[in-house]
gemmi code that builds the backbone of each chain (N, CA, C; Angstrom):
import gemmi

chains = {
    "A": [
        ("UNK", (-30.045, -0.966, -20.534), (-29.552, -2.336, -20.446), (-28.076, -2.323, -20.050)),
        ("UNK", (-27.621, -2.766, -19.202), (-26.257, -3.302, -18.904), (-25.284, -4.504, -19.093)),
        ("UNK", (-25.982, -5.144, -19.507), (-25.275, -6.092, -20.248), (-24.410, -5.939, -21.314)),
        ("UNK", (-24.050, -6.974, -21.356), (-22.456, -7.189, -22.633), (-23.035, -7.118, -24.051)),
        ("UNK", (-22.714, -5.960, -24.657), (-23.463, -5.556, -25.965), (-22.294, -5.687, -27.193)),
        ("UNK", (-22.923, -6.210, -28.265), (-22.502, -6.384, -29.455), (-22.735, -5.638, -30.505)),
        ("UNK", (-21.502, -5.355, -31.450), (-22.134, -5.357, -32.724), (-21.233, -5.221, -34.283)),
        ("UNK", (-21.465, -5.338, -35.456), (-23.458, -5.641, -35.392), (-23.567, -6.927, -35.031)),
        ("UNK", (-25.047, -7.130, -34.958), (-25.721, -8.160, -35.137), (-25.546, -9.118, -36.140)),
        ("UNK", (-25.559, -8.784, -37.020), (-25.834, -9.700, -38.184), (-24.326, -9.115, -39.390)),
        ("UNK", (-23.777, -9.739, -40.316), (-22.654, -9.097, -40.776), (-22.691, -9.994, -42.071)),
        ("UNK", (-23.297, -9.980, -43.044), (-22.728, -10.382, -44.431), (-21.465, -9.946, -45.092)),
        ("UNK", (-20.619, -10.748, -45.596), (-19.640, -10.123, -46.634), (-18.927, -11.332, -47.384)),
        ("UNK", (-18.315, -10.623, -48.538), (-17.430, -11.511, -49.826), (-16.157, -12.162, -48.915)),
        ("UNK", (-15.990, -13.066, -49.356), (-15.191, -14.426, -49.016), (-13.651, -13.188, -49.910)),
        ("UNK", (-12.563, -12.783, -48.751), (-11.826, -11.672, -49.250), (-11.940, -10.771, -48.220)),
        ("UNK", (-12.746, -10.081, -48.043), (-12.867, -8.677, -47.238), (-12.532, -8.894, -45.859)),
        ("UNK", (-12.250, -7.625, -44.866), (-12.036, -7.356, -43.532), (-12.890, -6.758, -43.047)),
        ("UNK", (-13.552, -8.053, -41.648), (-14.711, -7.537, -41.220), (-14.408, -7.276, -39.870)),
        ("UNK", (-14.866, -6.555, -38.937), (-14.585, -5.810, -37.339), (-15.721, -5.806, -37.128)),
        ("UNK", (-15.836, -6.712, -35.704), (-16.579, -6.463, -34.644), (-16.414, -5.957, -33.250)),
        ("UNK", (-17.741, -5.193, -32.440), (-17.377, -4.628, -31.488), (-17.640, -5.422, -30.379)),
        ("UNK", (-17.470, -5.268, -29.088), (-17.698, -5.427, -27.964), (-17.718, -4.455, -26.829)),
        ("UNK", (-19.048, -4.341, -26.103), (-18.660, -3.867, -24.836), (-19.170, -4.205, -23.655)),
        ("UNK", (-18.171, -4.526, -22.705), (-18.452, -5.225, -21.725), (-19.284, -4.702, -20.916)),
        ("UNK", (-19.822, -5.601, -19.504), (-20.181, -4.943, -18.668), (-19.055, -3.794, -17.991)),
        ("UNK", (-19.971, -3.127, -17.474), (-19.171, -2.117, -16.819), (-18.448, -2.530, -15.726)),
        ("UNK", (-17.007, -2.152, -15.676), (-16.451, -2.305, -14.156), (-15.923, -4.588, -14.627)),
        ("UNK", (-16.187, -4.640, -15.240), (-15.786, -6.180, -15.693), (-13.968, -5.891, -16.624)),
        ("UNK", (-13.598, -6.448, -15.951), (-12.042, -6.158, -16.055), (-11.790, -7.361, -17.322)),
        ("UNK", (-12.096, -8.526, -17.369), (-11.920, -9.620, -17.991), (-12.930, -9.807, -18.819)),
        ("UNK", (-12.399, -9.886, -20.233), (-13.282, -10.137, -21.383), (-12.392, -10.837, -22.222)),
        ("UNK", (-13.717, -11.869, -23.034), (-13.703, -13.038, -23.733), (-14.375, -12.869, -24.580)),
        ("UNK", (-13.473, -13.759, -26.057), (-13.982, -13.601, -27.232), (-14.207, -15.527, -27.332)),
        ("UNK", (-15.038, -15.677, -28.274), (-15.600, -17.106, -28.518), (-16.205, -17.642, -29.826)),
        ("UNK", (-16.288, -18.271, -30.546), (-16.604, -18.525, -32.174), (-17.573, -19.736, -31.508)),
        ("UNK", (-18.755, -19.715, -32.015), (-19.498, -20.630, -32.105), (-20.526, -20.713, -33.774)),
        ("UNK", (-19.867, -22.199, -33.492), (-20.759, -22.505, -35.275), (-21.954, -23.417, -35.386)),
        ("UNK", (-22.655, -23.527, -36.509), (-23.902, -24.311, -36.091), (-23.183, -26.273, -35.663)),
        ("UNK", (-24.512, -26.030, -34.279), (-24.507, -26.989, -33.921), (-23.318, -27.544, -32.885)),
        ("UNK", (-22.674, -26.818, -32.650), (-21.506, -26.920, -31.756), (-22.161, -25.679, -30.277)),
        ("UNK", (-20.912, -25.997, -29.255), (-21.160, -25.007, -28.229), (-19.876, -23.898, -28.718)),
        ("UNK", (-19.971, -23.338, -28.084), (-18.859, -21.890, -27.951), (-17.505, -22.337, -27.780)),
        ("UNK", (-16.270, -22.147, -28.954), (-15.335, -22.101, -28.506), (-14.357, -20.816, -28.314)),
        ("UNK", (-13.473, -20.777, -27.181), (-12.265, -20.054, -26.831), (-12.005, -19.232, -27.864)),
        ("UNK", (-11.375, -18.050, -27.980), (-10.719, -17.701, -29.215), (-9.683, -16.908, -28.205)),
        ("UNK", (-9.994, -16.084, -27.364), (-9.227, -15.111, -27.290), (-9.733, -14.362, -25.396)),
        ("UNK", (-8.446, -13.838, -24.880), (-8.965, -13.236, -23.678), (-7.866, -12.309, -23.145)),
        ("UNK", (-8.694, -10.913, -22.455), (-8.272, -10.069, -22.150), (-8.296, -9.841, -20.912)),
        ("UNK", (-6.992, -9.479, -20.126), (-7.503, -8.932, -18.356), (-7.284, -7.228, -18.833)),
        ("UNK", (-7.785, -6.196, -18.242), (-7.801, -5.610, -18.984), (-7.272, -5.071, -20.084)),
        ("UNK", (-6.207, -4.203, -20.541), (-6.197, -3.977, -22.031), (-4.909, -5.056, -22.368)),
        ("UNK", (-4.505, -5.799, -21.760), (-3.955, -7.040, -21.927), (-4.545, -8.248, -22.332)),
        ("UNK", (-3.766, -8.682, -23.761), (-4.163, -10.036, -24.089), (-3.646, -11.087, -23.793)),
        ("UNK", (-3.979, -11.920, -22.901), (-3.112, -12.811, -22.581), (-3.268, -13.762, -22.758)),
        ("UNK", (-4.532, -14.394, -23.503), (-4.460, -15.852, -23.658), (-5.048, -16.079, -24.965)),
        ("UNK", (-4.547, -16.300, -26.069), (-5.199, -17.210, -27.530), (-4.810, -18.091, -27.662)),
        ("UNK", (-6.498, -18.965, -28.446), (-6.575, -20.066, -28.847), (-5.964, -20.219, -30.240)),
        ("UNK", (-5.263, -21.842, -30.321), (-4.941, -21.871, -32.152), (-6.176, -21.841, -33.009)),
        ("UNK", (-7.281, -21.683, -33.026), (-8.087, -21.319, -33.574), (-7.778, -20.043, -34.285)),
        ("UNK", (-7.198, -18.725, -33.677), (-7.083, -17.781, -33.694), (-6.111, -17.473, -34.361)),
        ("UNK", (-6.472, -17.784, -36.074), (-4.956, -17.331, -37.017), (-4.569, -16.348, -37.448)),
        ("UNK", (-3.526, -16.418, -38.101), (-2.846, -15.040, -38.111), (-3.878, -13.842, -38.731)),
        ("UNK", (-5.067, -14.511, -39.153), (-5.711, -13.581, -39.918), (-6.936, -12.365, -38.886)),
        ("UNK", (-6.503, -13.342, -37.954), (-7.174, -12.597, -36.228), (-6.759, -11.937, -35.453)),
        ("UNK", (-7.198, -10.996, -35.487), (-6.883, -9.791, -34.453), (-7.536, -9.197, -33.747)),
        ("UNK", (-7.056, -9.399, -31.863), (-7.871, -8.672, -31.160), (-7.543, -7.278, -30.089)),
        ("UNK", (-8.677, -6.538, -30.174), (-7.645, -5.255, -29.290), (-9.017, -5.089, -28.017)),
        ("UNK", (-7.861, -4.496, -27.710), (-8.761, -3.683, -26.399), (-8.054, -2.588, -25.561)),
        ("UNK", (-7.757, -1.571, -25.950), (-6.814, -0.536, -26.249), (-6.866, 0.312, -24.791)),
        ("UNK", (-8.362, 0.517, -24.340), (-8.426, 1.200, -22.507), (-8.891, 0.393, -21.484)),
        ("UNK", (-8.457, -1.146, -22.079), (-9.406, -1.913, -21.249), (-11.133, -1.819, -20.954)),
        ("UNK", (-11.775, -1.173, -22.053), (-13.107, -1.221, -21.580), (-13.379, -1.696, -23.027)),
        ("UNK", (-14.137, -1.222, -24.147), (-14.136, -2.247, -25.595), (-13.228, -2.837, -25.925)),
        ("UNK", (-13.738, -3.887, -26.882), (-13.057, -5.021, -27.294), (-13.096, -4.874, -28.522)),
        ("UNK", (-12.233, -4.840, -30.102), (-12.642, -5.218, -31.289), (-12.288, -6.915, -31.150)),
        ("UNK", (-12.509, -7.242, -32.861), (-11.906, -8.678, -33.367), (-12.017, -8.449, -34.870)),
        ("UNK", (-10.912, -8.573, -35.053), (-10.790, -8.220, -37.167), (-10.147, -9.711, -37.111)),
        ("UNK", (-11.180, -9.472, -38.642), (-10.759, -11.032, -39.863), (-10.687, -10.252, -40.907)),
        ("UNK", (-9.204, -10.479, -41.130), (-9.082, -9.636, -42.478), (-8.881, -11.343, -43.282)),
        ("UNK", (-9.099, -10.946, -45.047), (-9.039, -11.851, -45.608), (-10.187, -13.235, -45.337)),
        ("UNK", (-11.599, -12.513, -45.060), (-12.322, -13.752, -44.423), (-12.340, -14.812, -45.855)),
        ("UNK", (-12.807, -16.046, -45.134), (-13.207, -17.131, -46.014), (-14.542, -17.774, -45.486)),
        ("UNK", (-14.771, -18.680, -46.580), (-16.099, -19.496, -45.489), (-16.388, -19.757, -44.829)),
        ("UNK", (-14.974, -20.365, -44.091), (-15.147, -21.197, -42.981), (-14.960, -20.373, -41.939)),
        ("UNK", (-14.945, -18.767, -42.020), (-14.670, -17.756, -40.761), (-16.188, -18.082, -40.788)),
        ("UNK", (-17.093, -18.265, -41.123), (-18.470, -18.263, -41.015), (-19.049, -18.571, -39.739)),
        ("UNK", (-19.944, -17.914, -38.858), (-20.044, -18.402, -37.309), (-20.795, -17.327, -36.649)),
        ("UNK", (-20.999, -17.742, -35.016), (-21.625, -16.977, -34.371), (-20.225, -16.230, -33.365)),
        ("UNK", (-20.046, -15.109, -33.174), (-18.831, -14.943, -32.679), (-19.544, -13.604, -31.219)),
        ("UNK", (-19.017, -14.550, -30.253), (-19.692, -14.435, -29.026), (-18.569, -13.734, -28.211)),
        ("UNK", (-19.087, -12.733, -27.315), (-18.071, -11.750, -26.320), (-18.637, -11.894, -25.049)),
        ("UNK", (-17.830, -12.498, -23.565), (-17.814, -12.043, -22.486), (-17.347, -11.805, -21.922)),
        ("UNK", (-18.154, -10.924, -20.588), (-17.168, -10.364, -19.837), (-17.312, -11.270, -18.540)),
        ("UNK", (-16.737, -10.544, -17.333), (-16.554, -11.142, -15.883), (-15.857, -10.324, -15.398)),
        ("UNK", (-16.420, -10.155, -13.963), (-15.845, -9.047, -12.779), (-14.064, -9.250, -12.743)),
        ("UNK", (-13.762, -8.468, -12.028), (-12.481, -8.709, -11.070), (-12.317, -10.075, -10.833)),
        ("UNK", (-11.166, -11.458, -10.355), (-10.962, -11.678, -9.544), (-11.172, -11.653, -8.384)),
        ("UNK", (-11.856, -12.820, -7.689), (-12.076, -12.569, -6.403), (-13.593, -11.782, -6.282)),
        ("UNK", (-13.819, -11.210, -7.461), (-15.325, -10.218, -6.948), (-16.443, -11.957, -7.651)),
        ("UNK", (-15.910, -11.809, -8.681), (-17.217, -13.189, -9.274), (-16.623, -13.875, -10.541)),
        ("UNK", (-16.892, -15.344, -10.635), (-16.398, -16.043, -11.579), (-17.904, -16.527, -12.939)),
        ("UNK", (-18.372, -15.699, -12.921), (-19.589, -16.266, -14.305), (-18.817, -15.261, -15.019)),
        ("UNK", (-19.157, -15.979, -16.553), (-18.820, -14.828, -17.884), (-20.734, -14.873, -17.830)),
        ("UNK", (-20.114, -13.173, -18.713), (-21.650, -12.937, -19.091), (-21.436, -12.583, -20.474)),
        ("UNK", (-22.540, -13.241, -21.088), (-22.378, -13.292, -22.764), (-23.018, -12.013, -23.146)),
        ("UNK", (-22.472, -11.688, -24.235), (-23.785, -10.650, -25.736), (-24.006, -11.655, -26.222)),
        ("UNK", (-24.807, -10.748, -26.913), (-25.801, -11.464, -28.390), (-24.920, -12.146, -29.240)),
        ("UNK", (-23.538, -11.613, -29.607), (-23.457, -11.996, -30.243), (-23.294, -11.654, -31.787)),
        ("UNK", (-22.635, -11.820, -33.070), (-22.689, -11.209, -34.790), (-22.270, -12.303, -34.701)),
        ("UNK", (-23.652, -12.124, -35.667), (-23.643, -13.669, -36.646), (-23.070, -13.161, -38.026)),
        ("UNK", (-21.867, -14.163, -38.386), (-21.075, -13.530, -39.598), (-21.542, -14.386, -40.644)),
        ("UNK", (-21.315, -14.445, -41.941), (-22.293, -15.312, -43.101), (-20.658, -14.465, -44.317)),
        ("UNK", (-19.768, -15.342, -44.574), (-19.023, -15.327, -45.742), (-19.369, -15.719, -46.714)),
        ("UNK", (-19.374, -15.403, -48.060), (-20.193, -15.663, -49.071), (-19.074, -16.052, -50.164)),
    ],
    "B": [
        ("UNK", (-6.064, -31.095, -22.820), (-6.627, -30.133, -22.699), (-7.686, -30.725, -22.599)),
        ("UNK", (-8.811, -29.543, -21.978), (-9.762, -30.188, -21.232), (-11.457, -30.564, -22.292)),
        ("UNK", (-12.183, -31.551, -21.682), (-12.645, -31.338, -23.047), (-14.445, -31.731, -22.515)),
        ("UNK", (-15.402, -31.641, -22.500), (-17.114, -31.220, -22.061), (-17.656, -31.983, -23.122)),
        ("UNK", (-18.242, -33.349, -23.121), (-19.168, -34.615, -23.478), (-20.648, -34.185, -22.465)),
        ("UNK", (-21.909, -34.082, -23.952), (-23.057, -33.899, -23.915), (-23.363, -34.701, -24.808)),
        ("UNK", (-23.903, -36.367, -23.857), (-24.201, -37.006, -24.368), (-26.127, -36.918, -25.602)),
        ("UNK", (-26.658, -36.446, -24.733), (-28.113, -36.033, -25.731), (-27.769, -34.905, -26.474)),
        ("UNK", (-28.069, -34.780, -28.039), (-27.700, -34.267, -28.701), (-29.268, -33.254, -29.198)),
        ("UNK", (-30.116, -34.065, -29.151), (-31.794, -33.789, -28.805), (-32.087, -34.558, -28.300)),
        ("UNK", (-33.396, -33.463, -27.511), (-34.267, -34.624, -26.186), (-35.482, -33.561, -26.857)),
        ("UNK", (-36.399, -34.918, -26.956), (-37.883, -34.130, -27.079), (-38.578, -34.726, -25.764)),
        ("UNK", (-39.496, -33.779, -25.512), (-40.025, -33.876, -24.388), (-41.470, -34.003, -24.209)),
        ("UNK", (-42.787, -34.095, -23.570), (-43.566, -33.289, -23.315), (-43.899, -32.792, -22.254)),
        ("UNK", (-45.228, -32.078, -22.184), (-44.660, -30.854, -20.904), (-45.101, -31.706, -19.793)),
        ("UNK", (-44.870, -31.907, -18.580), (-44.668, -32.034, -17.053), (-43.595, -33.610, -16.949)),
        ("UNK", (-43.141, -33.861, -18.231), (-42.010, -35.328, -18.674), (-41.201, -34.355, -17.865)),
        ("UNK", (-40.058, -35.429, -16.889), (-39.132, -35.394, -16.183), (-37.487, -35.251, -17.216)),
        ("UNK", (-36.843, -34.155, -17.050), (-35.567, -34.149, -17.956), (-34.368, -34.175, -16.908)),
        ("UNK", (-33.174, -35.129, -17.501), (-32.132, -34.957, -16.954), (-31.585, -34.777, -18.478)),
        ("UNK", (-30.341, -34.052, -18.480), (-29.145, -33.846, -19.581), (-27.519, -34.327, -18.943)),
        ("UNK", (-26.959, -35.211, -19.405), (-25.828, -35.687, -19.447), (-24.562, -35.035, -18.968)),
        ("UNK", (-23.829, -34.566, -18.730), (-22.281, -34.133, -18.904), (-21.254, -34.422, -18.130)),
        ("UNK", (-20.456, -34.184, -18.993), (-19.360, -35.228, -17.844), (-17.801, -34.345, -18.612)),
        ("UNK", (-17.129, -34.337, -17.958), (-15.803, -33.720, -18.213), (-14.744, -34.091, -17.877)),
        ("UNK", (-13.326, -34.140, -18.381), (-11.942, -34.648, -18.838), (-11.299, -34.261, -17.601)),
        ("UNK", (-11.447, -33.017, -17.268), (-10.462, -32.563, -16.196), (-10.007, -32.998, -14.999)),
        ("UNK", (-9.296, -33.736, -14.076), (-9.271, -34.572, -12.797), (-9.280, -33.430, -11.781)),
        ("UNK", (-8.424, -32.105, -12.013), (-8.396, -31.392, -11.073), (-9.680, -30.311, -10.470)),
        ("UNK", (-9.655, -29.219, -9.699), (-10.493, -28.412, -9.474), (-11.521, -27.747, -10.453)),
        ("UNK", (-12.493, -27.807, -10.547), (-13.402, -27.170, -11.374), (-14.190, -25.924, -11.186)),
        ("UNK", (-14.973, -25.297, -11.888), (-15.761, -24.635, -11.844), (-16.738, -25.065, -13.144)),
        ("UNK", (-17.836, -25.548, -12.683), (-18.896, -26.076, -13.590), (-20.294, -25.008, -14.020)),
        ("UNK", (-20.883, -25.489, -14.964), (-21.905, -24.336, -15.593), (-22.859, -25.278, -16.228)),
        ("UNK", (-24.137, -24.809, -15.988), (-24.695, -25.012, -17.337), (-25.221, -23.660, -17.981)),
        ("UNK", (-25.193, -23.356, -18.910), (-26.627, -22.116, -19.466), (-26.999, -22.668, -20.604)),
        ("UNK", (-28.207, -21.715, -20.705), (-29.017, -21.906, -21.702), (-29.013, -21.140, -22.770)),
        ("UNK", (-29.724, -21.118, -23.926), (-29.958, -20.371, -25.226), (-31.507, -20.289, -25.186)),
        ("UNK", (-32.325, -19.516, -24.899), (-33.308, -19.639, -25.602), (-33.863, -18.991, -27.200)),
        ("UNK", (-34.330, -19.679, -27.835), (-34.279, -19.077, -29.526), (-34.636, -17.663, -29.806)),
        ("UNK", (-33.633, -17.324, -30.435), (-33.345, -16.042, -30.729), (-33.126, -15.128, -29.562)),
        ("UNK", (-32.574, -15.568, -28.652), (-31.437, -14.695, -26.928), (-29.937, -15.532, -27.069)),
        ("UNK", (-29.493, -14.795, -26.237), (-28.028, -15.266, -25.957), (-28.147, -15.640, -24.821)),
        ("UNK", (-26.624, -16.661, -24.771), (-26.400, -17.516, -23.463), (-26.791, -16.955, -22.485)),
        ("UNK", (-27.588, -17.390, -21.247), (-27.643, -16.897, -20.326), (-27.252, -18.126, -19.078)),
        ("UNK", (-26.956, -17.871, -17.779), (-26.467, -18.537, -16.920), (-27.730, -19.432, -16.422)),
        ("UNK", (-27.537, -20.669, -15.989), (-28.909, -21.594, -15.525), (-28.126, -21.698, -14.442)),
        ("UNK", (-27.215, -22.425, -14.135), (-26.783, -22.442, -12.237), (-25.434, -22.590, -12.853)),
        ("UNK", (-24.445, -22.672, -11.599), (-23.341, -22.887, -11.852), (-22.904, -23.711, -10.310)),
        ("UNK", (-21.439, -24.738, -10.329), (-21.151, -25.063, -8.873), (-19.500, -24.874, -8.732)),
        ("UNK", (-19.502, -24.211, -7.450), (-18.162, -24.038, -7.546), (-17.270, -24.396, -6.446)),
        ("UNK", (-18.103, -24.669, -5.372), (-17.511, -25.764, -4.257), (-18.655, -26.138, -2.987)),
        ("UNK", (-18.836, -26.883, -2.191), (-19.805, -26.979, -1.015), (-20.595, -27.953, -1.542)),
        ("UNK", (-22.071, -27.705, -1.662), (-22.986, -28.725, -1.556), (-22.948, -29.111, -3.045)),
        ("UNK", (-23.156, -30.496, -3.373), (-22.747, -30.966, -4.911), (-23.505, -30.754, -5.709)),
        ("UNK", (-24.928, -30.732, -5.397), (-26.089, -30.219, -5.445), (-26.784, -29.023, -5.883)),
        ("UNK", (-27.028, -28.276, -6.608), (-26.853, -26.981, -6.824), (-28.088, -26.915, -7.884)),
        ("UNK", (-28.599, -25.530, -6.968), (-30.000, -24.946, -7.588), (-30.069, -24.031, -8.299)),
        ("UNK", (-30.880, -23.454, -9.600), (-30.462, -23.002, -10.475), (-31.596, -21.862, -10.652)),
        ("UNK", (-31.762, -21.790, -11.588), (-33.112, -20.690, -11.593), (-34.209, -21.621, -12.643)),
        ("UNK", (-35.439, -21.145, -12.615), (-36.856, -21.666, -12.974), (-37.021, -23.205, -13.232)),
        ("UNK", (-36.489, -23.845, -11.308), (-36.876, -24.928, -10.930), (-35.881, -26.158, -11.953)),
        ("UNK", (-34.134, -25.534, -12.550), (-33.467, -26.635, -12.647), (-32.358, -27.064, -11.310)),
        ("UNK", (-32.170, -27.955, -11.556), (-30.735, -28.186, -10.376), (-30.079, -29.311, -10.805)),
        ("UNK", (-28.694, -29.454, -10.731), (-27.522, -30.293, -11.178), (-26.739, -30.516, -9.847)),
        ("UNK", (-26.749, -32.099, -10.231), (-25.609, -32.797, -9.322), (-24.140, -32.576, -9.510)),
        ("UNK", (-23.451, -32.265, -8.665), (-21.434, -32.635, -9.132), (-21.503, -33.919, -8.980)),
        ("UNK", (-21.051, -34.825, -9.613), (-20.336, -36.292, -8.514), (-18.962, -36.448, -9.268)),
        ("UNK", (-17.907, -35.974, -8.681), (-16.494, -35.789, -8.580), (-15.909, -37.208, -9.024)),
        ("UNK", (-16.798, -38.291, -8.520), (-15.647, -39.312, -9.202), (-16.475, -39.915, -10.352)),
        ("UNK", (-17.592, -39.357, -11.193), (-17.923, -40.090, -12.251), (-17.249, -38.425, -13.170)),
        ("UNK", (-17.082, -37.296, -12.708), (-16.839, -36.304, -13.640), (-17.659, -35.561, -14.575)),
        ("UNK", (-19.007, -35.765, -13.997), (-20.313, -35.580, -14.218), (-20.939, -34.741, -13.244)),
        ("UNK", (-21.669, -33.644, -14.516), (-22.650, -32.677, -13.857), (-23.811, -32.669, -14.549)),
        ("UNK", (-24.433, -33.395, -13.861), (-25.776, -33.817, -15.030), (-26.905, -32.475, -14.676)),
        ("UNK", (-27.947, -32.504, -15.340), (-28.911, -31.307, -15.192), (-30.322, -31.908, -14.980)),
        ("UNK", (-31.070, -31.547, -14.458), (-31.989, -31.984, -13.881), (-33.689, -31.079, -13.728)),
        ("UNK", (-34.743, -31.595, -14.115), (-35.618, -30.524, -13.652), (-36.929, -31.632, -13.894)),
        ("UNK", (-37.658, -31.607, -12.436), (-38.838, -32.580, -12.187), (-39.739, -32.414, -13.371)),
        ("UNK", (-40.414, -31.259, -13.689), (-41.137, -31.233, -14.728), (-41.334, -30.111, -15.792)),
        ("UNK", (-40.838, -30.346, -17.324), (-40.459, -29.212, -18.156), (-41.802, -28.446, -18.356)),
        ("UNK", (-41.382, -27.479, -18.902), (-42.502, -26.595, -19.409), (-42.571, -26.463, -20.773)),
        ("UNK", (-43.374, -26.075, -21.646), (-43.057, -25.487, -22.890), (-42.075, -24.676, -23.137)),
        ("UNK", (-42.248, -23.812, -22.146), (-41.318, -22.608, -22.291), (-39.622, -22.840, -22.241)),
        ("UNK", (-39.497, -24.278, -21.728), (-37.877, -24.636, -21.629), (-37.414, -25.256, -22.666)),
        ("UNK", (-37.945, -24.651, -23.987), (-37.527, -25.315, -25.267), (-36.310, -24.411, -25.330)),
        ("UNK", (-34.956, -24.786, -25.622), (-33.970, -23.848, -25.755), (-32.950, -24.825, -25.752)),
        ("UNK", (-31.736, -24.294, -26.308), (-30.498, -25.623, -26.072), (-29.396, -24.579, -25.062)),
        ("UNK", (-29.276, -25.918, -24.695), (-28.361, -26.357, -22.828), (-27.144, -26.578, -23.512)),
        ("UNK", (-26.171, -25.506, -22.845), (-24.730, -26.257, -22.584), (-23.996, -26.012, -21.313)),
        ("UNK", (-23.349, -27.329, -21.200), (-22.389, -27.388, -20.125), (-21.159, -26.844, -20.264)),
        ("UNK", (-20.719, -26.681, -19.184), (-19.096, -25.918, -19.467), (-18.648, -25.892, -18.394)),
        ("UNK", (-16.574, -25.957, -18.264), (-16.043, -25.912, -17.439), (-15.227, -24.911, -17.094)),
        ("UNK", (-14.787, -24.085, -16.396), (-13.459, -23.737, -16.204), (-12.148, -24.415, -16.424)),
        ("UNK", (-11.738, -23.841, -16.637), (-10.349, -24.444, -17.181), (-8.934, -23.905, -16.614)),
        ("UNK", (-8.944, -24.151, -14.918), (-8.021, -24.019, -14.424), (-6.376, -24.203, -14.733)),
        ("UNK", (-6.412, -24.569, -16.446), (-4.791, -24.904, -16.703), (-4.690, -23.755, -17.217)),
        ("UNK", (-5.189, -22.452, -17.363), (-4.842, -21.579, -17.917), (-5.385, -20.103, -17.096)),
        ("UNK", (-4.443, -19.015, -17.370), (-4.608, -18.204, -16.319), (-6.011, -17.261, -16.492)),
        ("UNK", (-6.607, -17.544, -17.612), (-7.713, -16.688, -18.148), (-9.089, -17.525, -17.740)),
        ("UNK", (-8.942, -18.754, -17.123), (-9.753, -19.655, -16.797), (-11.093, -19.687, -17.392)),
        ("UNK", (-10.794, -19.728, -18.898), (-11.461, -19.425, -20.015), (-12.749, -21.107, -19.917)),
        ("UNK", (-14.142, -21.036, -20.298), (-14.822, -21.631, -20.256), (-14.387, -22.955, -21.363)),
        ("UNK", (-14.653, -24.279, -21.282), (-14.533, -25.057, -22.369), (-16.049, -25.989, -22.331)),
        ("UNK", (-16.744, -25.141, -23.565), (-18.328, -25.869, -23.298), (-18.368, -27.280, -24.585)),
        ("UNK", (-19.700, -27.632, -24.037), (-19.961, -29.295, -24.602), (-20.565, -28.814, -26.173)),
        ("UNK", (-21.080, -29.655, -26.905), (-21.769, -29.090, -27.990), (-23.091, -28.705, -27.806)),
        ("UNK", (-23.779, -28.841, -26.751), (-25.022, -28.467, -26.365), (-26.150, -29.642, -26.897)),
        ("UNK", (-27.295, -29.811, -25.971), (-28.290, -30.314, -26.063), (-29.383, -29.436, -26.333)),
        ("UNK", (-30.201, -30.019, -27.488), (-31.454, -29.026, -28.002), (-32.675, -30.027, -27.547)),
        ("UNK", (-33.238, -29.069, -26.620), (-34.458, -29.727, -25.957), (-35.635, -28.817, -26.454)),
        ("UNK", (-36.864, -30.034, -27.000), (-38.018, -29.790, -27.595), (-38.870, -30.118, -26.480)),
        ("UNK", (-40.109, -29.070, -26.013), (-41.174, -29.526, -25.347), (-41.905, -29.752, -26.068)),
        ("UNK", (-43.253, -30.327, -26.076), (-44.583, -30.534, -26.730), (-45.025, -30.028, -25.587)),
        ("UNK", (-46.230, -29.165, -26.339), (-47.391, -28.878, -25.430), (-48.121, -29.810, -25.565)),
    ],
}
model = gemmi.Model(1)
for chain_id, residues in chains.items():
    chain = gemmi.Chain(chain_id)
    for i, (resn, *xyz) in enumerate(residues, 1):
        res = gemmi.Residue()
        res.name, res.seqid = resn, gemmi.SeqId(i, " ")
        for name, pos in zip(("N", "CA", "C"), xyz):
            atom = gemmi.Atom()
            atom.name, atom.element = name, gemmi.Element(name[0])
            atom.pos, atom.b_iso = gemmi.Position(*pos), 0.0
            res.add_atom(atom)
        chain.add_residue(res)
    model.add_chain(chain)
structure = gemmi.Structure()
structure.add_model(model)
structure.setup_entities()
């Protein structure tokens, strides 16, 4: 499979703890995007990388958020100190070069559940 | 900032019923428009997208969406649903005010077929 892979999948934890998720893009996709989607809403913004450069966050994205992407090819996203309301579907895409193609292509996706 | 109105929030359907879905967006300037889909339990995947030329634009398994530039509307369209197009739809824009031209999607429409 070549697509934009996640993980994990699924991520329980205590309302307190620091949770990390992965990302990896398509291959050769220079530009990757991070996104929080919660029930019943569409996908919002959080965060974006041209490669191992971050150059654009959303205020969504508080101090308790952190994103890397260290060779330009994976992506983390740490919530340290989660709470309830970090609770969500937290979505990663990528997209070619500039100039090569403008669609993001999504993962699956970790679904996070703060308790 | 820019902001993606999906007016049906659910549409139930049955199968060979004619569906259009709503959207309309804030932005006056240049766009890049989207819809994709969710089908239950997959991640977003791309349904068409328009990004300049014919307003008109064909998508994959028989949807297609109009641009019309001065209502700010990209509605979605497909002569006759299937069962199988039970999944929720969102629209989304590019967001040319920012250099990451990060997507800003609607809350999505959840469409029910009846067999």
């Amino acid at each position: 499979d070549t697509g934009v892979s996640q993980d994990p999948r699924h991520k329980i934890t205590k309302r307190g703890q620091n949770v990390t998720f992965r990302c990896d893009p398509i291959s050769e996709h220079n530009r990757l995007y991070w996104y929080r989607q919660t029930l019943g809403q569409g996908p919002e913004f959080l965060t974006y990388f041209q490669n191992e450069a971050q150059l654009e966050k959303s205020r969504l994205l508080s101090d308790r958020f952190s994103a890397e992407r260290p060779k330009g090819s994976f992506s983390t996203l740490e919530i340290q100190r989660t709470e309830q309301g970090d609770s969500a579907m937290y979505l990663c895409a990528s997209r070619p070069p500039r100039g090569v193609g403008e669609t993001q292509y999504f993962g699956p996706g970790t679904r996070l559940l703060v308790l | 900032a820019q902001s993606v109105s999906q007016h049906n929030h659910h549409v139930i359907l049955s199968e060979a019923a004619s569906l259009e879905l709503g959207c309309n967006y804030s932005y006056g300037g240049t766009v890049n428009l989207f819809w994709y889909v969710q089908y239950p339990g997959q991640h977003l995947q791309l349904l068409l997208k328009y990004f300049s030329g014919d307003p008109l634009v064909k998508g994959i398994k028989g949807f297609e969406a109009e641009f019309i530039k001065s209502k700010f509307s990209f509605n979605l369209r497909k002569p006759s649903v299937q069962w199988s197009d039970t999944a929720e739809y969102f629209c989304a824009v590019n967001d040319f005010n920012n250099a990451g031209n990060m997507l800003t999607f609607g809350g999505g429409t959840r469409l029910m077929v009846k067999p």
